[in-house]
N, C-alpha and C positions, 0 to 999 in steps of 0.2 A: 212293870215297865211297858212304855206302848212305845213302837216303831214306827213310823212314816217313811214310806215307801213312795216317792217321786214317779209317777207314772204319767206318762202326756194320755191325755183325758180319749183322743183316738183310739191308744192298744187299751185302756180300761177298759175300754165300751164291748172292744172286741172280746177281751177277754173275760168279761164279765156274762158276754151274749151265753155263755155254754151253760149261763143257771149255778156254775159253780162260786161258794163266798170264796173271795181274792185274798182277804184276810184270812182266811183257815189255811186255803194254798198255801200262803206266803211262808204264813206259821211252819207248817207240816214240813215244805222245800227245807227252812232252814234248823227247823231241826233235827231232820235228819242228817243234814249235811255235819252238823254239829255233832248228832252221837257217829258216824263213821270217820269224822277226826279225832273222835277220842277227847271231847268234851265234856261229852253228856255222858253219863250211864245209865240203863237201863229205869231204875227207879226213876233219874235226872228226869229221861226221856217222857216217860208216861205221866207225870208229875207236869212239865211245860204243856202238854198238848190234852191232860183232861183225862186220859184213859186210867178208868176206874182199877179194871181187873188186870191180871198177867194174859189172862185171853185178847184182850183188847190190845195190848201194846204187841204180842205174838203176831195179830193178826195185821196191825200196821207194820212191823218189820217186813213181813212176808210178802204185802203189797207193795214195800218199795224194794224187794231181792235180798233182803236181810237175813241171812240164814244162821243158828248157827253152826261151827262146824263139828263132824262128829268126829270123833278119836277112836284107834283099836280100843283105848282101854275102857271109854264109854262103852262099847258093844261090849267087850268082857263082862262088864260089871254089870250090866241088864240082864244079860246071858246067865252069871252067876245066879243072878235073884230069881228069872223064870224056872233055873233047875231049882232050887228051893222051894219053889213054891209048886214042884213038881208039873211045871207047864212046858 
């Protein structure tokens, strides 16, 4: 599906002057606004916007503050595996 997006032809120009494509922008704004309302999910996310790998979708979270969060029992269970593997 394709969007149209009403912009008076002035802020295009302006906004277009920084070299950046306004369609990708536009893309990227809304979806992530989409996966932080609990729309999209992860696979959803990287699937709309093209990103091939898990690295690429990581590294677009990260660019827009997306983190996620870590838990005691995350740290337990890494913690478990590095004494196993005696590190």
């Amino acid at each position: 599906m394709n969007v149209v997006l009403p912009i008076p032809d002035d802020l295009a120009a302006s906004l277009a002057a920084t070299g950046a494509d306004l369609s990708r922008r536009a893309l990227e704004a809304f979806a992530i606004e989409e996966f932080r309302a609990g729309h999209l999910t992860k696979p959803d996310l990287g699937r709309m916007l093209g990103l091939d790998t898990r690295d690429a979708l990581d590294g677009f979270l990260k660019a827009h503050g997306e983190f996620e969060a870590t838990t005691i029992a995350d740290v337990e269970r890494e913690l478990g595996i590095l004494q196993k593997l005696g590190i």
